[in-house]
C-alpha positions as CSV (number, residue, x, y, z in Angstrom):
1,X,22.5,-25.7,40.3
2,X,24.8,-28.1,38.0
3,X,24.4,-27.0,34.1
4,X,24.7,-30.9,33.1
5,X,21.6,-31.5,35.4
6,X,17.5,-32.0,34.8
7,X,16.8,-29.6,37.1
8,X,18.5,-26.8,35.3
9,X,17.0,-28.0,32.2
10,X,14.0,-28.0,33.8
11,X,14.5,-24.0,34.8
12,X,16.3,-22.9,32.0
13,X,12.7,-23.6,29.4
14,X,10.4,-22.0,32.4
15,X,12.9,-18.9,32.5
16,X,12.7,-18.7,29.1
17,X,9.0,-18.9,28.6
18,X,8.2,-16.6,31.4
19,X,11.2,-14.1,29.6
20,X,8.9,-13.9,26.5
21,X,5.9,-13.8,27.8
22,X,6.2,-11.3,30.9
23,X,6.1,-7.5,29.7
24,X,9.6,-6.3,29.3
25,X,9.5,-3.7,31.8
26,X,8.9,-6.8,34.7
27,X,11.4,-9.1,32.7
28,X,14.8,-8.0,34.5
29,X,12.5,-9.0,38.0
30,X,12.0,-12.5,37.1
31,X,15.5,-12.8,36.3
32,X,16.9,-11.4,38.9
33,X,14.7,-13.8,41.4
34,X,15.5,-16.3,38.5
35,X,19.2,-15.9,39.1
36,X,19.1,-15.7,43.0
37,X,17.3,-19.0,43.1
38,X,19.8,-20.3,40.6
39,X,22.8,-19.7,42.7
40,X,20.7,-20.3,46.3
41,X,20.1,-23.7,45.1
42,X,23.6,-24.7,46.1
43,X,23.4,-23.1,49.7
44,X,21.1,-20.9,50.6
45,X,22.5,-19.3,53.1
46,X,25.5,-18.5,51.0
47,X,23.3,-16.3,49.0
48,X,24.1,-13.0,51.5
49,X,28.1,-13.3,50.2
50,X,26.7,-11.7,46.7
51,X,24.0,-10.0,47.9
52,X,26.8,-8.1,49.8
53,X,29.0,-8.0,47.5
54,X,26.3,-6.4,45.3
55,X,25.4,-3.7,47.8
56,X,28.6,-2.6,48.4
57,X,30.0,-2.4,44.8
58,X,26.2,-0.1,44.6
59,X,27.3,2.1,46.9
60,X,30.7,2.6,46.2
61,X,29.5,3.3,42.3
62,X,27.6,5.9,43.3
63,X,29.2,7.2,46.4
64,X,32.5,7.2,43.9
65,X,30.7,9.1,41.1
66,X,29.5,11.9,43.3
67,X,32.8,12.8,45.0
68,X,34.7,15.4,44.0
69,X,37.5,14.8,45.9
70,X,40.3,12.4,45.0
71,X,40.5,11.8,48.2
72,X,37.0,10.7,48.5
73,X,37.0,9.0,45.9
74,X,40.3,6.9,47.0
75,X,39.0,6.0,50.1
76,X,35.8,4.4,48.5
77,X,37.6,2.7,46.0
78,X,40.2,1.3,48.7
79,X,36.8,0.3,51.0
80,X,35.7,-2.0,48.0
81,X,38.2,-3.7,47.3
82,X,39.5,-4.3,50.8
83,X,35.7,-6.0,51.6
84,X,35.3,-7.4,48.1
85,X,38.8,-9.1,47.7
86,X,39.0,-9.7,51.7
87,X,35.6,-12.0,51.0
88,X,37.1,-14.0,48.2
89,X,40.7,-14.4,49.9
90,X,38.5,-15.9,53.3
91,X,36.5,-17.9,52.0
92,X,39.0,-19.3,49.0
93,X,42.6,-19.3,51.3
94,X,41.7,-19.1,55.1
95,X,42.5,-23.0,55.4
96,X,45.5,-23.0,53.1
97,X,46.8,-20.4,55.1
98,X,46.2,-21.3,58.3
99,X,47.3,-24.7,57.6
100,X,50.6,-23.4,56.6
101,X,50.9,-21.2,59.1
102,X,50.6,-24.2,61.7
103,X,53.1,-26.4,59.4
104,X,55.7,-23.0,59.2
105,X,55.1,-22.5,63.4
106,X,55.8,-26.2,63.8
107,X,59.1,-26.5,61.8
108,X,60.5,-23.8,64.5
109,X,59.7,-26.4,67.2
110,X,56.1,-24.2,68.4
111,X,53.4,-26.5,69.5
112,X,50.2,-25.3,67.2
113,X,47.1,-26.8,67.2
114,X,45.5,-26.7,63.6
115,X,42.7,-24.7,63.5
116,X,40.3,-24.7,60.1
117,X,37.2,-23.2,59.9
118,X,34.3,-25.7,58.1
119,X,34.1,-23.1,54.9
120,X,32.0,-24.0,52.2
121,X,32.9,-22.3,48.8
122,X,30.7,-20.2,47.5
123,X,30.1,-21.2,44.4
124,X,30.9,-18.4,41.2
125,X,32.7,-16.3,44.0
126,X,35.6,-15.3,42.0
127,X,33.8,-14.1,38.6
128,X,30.9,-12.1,40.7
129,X,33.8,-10.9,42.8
130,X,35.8,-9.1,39.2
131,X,32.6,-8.8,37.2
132,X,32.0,-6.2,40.4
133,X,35.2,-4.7,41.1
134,X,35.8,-4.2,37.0
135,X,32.3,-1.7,37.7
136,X,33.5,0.3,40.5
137,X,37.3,0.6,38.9
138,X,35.6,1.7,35.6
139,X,33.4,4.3,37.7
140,X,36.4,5.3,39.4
141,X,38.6,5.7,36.2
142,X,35.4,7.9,34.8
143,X,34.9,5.6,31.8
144,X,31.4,4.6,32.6
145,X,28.8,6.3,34.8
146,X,27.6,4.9,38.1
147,X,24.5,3.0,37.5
148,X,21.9,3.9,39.0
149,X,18.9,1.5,38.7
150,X,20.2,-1.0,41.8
151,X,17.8,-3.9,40.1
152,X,19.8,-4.0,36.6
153,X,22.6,-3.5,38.8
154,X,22.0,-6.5,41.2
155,X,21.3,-8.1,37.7
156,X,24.4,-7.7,36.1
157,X,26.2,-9.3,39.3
158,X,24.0,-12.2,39.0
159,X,22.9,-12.9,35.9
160,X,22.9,-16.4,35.9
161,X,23.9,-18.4,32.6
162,X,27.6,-16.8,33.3
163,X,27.2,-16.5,37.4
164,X,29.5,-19.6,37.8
165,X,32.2,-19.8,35.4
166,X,32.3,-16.8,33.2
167,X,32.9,-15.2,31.0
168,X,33.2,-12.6,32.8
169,X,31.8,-9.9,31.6
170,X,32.4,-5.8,31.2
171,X,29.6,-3.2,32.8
172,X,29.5,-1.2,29.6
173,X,28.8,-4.7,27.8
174,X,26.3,-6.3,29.6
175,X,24.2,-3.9,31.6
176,X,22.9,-2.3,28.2
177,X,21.8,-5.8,26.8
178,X,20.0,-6.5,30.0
179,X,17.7,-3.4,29.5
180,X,17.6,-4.2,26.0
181,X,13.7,-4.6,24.3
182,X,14.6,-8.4,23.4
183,X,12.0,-9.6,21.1
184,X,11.2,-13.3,20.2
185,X,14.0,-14.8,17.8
186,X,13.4,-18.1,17.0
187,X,16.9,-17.6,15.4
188,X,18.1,-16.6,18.6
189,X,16.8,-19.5,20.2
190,X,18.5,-21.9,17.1
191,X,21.9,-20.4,17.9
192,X,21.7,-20.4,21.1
193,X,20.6,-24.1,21.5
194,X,23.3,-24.9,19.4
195,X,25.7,-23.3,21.0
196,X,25.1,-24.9,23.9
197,X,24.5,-28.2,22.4
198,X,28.7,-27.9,22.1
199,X,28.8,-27.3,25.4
200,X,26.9,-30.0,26.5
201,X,29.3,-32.2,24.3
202,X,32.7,-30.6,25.3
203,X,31.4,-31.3,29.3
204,X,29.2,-34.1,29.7
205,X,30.8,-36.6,26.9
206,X,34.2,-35.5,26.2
207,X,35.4,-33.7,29.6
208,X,33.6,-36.2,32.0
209,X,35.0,-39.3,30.0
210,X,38.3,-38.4,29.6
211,X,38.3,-37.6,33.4
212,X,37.5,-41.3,34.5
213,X,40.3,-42.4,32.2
214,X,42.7,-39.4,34.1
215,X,41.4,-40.3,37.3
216,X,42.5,-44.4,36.9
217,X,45.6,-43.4,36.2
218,X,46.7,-40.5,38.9
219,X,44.5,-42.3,41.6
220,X,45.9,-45.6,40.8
221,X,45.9,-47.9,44.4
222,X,49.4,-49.1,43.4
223,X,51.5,-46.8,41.2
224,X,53.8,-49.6,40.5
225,X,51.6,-51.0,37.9
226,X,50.9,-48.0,35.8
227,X,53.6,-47.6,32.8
228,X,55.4,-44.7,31.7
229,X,53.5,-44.4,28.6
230,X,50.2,-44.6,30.5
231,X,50.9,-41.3,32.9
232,X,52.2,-39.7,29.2
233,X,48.9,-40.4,27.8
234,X,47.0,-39.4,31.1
235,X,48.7,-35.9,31.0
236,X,47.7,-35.4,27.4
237,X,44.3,-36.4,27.9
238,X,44.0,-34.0,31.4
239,X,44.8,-30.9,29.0
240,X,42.0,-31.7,26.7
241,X,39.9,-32.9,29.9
242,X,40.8,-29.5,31.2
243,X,39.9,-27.3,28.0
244,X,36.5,-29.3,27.5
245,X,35.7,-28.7,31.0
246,X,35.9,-24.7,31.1
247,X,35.5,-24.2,27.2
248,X,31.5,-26.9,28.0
249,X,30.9,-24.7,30.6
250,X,31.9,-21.1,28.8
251,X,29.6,-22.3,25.3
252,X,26.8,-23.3,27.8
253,X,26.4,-20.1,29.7
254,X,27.5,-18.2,25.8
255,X,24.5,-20.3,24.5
256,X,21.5,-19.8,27.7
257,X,22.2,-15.9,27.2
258,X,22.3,-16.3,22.8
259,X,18.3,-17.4,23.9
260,X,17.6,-14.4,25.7
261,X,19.1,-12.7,22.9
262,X,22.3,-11.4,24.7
263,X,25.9,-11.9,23.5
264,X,28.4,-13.1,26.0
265,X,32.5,-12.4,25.2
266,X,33.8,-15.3,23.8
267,X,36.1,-16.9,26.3
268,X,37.9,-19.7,24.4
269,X,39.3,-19.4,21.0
270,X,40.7,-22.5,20.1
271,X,43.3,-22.7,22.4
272,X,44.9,-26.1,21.8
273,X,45.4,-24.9,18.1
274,X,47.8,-22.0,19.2
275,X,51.1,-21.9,17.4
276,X,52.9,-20.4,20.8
277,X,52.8,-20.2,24.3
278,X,51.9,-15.9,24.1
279,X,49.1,-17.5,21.8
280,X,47.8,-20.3,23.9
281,X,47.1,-17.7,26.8
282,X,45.5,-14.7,24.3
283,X,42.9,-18.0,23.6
284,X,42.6,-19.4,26.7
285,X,40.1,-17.9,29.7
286,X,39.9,-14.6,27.6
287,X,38.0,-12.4,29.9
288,X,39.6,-13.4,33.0
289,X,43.2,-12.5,31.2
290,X,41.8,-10.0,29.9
291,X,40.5,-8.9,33.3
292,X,44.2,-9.3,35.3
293,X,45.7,-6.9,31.9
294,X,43.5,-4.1,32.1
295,X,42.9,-4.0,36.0
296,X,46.3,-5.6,37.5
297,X,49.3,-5.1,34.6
298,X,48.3,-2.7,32.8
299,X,47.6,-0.1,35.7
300,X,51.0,-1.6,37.7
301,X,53.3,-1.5,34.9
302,X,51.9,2.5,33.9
303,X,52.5,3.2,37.6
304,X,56.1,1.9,37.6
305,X,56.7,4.1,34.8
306,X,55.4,6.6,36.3
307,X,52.5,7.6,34.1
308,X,48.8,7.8,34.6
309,X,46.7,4.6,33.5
310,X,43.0,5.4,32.2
């Protein structure tokens, strides 16, 4: 389900009429089904890919917090990621690898036939895919405890205003908000609409305009005809296409949760005004860099110095 789309319109005002009206103790249900339909409504049948990655990040939560081996504890934490990760590399790189497998086999004189699979991508498969493993690290690392309630759990996976482009968001930040007593804000709703009101604008006017303009130039039928100055202009235009694109997206997803009274990170902070190239990055996509420090660098570059990361 497209956020610049009537249909999600359409479900975002029944979601958040039933959220304020159904008892709070049955609210996480509706938006858990809420959420599954949200995301089903691209393929159905894609919906198992999350519902598995759910289970198993679950398990391993639990299973992880209960060991009191290291070894255990290893070996769960290995099983996760192998199944998570091995998911997201299929379904994202199994053609681009293949195909240049084939290509590589082909340039040493071996007769390959290509073979690709029809994959469809699941849509939101990278953030769900993080937002997950960040859990099971963090209950590996012992800075959170294993949740136990599997519905606020499944939630937190799923939750759908940031279920397909982010922010992606921290166990220890979200989960609590979820089982949060949210009562009716019409401020709430105010920010939230405004919020994504910038979104809407960043995506649908700016974004999607400057992309037909991008588009004429890169796509061009006969490159001879396009000047100099117009693929300068058309590169300058694709950065600010680019930012509008995933900065629309972030502030819409920020702005759906501000209405249900939860606070998503902040995932852009006026990148394009950076004064340096360390700057731009600390602005841009903040809780996937964020994400790749604390989980990838951080923990490599203690373990090349031979220290303990926590």
């Amino acid at each position: 389900m497209s956020f610049n789309s009537l249909v999600f319109l359409i479900f975002l005002v029944t979601v958040l009429v039933l959220y304020y009206v159904l008892p709070h103790r049955v609210r996480w249900i509706m938006l858990l089904i809420a959420s599954y339909i949200f995301y089903a409504y691209w393929n159905f049948y894609l919906i198992f890919l999350i519902l598995s990655t759910t289970l198993v990040s679950y398990l391993a939560g639990l299973f992880i917090g209960k060991a009191k081996k290291q070894a255990t504890r290893n070996f769960f934490l290995v099983i996760t990621l192998v199944i998570c990760f091995g998911l997201l590399l299929f379904f994202k790189y199994f053609n681009f690898l293949s195909g240049s497998l084939t290509a590589l086999f082909r340039i040493f004189g071996m007769q390959v036939d290509d073979f690709f699979l029809d994959l469809i991508l699941p849509v939101g498969i990278s953030f769900y895919t993080f937002q997950t493993l960040s859990y099971v690290i963090d209950v590996y690392r012992g800075s959170i405890e294993p949740e136990r309630h599997i519905g606020y759990f499944a939630l937190f996976v799923s939750y759908f205003p940031q279920l397909v482009a982010g922010p992606i968001e921290r166990p220890q930040d979200l989960i609590p908000q979820l089982k949060e007593k949210h009562k009716f804000d019409k401020n709430n709703l105010w920010q939230g609409f405004k919020i994504m009101a910038a979104g809407f604008v960043k995506k649908v006017v700016i974004a999607d305009t400057l992309a037909s303009y991008v588009d004429s130039v890169y796509n061009a039928p006969d490159l001879g005809q396009v000047t100099g100055f117009s693929v300068l202009l058309a590169t300058a235009v694709f950065i600010i296409q680019i930012y509008c694109d995933f900065s629309g997206y972030s502030d819409i997803a920020t702005g759906c949760a501000k209405m249900m009274g939860v606070d998503l990170t902040v995932n852009f902070d006026r990148p394009l005004s950076s004064e340096s190239l360390n700057d731009f990055w600390s602005r841009w996509h903040i809780s996937l860099n964020t994400w790749f420090r604390d989980y990838v660098y951080l923990p490599l570059n203690y373990r090349a110095m031979g220290k303990k990361h926590l």
